[in-house]
C-alpha positions in Angstrom: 75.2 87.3 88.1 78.9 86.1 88.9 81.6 88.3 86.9 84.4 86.5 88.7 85.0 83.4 90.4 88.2 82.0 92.7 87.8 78.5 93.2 90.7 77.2 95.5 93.2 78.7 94.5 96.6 78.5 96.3 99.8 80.7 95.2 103.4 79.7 96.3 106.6 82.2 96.3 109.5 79.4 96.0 108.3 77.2 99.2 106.3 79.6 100.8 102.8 79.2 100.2 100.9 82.8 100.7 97.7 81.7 99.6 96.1 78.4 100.9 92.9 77.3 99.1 91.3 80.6 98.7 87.3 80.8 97.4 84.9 83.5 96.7 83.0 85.6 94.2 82.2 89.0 92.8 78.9 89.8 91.0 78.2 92.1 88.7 77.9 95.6 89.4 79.1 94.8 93.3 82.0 96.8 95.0 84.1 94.0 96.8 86.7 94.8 99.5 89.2 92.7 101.0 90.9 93.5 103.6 93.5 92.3 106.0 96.9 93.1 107.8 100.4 93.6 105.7 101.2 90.1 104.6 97.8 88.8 104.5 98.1 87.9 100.8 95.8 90.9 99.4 98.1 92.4 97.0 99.1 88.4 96.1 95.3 87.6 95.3 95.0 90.9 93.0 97.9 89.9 91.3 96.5 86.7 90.8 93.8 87.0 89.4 95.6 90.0 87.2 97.4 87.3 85.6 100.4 88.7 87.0 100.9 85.5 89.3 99.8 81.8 88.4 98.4 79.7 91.2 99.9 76.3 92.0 96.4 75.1 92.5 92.8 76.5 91.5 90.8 77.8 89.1 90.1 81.3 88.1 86.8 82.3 86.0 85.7 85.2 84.7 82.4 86.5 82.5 82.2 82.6 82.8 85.4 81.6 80.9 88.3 79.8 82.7 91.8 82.4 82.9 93.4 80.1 85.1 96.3 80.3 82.8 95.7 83.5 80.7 98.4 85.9 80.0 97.8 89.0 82.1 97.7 91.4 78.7 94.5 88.7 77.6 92.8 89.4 80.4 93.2 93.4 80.1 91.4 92.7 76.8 88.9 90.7 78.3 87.8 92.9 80.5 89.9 93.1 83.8 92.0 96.0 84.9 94.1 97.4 87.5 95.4 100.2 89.4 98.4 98.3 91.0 99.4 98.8 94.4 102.2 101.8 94.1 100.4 103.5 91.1 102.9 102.2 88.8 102.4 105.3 86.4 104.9 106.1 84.1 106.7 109.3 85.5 108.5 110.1 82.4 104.9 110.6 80.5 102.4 113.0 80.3 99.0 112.7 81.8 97.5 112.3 78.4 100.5 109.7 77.2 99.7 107.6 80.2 96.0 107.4 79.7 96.8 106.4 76.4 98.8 103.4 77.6 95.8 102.6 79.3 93.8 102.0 75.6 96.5 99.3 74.8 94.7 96.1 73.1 91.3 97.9 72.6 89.6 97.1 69.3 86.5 99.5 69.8 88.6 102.3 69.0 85.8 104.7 68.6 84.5 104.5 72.4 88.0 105.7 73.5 87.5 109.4 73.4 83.7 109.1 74.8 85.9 106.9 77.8 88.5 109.9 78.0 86.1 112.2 78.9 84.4 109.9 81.9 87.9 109.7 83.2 88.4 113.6 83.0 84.6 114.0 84.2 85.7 112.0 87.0 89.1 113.7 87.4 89.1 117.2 86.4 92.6 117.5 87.9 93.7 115.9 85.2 92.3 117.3 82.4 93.7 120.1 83.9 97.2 118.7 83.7 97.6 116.9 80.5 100.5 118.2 79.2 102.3 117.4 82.5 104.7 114.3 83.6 103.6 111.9 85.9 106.6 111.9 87.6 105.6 115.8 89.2 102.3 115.2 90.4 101.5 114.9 94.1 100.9 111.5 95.4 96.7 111.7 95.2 97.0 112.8 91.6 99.1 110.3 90.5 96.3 107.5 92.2 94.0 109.2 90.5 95.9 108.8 87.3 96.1 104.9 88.1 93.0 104.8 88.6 92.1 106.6 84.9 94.3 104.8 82.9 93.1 101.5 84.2 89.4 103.2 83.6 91.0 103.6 79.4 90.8 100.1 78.4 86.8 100.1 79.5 87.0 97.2 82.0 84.2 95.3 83.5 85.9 94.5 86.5 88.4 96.9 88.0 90.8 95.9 90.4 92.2 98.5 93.0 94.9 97.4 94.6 95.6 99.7 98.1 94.1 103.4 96.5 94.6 105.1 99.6 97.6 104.8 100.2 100.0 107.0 101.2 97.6 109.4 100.8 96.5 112.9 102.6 93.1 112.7 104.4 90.8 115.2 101.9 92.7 113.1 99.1 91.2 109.6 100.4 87.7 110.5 101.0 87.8 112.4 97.4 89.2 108.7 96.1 86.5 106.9 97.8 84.0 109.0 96.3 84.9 109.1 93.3 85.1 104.8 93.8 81.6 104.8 94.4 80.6 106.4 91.0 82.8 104.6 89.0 80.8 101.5 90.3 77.6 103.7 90.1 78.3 104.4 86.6 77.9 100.2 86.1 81.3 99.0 86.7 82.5 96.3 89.2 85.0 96.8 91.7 87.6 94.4 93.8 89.5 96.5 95.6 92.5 95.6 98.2 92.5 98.4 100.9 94.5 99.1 104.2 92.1 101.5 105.4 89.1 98.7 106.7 86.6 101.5 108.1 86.5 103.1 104.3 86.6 99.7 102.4 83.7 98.4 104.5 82.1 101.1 104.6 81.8 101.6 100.6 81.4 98.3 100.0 78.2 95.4 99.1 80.6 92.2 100.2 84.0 92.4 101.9 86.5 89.2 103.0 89.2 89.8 105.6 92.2 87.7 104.8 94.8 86.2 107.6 97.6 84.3 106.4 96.6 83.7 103.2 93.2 82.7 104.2 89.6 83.9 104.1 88.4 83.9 107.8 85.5 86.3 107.7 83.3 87.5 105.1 80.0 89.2 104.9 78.5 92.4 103.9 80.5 95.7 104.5 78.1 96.7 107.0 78.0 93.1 108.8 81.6 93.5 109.4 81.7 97.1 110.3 79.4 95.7 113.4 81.5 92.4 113.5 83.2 93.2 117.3 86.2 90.8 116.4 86.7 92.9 112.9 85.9 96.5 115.0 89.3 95.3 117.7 91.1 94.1 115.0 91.1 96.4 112.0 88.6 99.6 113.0 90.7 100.4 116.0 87.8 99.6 118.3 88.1 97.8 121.5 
């Protein structure tokens, strides 16, 4: 069944148009990865169809209701999240103050501390730092933290916007992992990631983006064996 559908949609900064008349869709219980160079218009779609960004042309539907125009903060409610690029924590916050901010807009208050304890059974690391600021924590930890309090407000659709960035090499395959059983665990996954060989590899469906266009898409392991995707983005010649 289709969770989320981009029909055409094209997003302009001023005159400069970084998405041209982009289409695709995520089904239920998938993990979708799109992938392309700096520039491409990744972290421009995410924010897109976060609400943080209106497209100049397009539609956007999700759980089969039209969000073209939704305020971002709606859309949280109904049931799509994200762990922006950056982390975007709040440094000056505890661990347990920031997963709070995560149950903003909730009305089923009761399943918050049943959701609490998937995000610490996911990330024992931070149960194990509650009581301390964002702001300390190493660079992993903190995307892990992302990652929880976007997991708080009990999305259907979670968007991942680059999660391995910046990160050290143990701290990206745990983040991956732990990326897999989230989605296990029954929820869907868009995710924007620089690192293709990982975001193929973990995923049912990926789209590479150029320019602000779609120009190959496919299963993960389709374009893991694509040789213009392997020279490209894999480092394979």
């Amino acid at each position: 069944m289709t969770l989320l559908e981009v029909e055409g949609i094209s997003v302009h900064y001023g005159r400069i148009r970084a998405i041209r008349d982009m289409s695709f869709t995520v089904n239920e219980g998938e993990v979708v990865s799109l992938i392309g160079a700096n520039g491409a218009g990744k972290t421009t779609t995410m924010k897109t169809i976060s609400g943080i960004l209106n497209p100049s042309a397009g539609k956007i539907t999700f759980a089969g209701e039209d969000i073209t125009r939704m305020k971002a903060h709606i859309r949280v409610v109904r049931g799509i999240s994200q762990a922006p690029e950056g982390r975007g924590i709040f440094p000056g916050m505890t661990v347990m103050e920031n997963l709070d901010m995560g149950t903003f807009g909730r009305k089923d208050r009761s399943g918050v501390p049943q959701d609490l304890e998937r995000v610490f059974d996911l990330f024992p690391r931070l149960k194990e730092r509650i009581k301390q600021y964002g702001g300390t924590m190493s660079g992993g930890e903190q995307q892990m933290l992302a990652i929880g309090r976007a997991l708080m407000s009990d999305p259907k659709l979670l968007l991942l916007d680059e999660p391995s960035m910046g990160l050290a090499p143990q701290f990206i395959r745990q983040i991956f992992k732990i990326i897999k059983e989230i989605n296990n665990q029954g929820t869907t996954v868009l995710m924007v990631e620089q690192n293709a060989n990982q975001a193929l590899a973990g995923a049912h469906r990926a789209f590479v983006l150029e320019t602000g266009e779609i120009t190959h898409s496919g299963t993960g392991k389709e374009l893991l064996a694509n040789p213009a995707i392997k020279e490209a983005y894999l480092g394979v010649g």
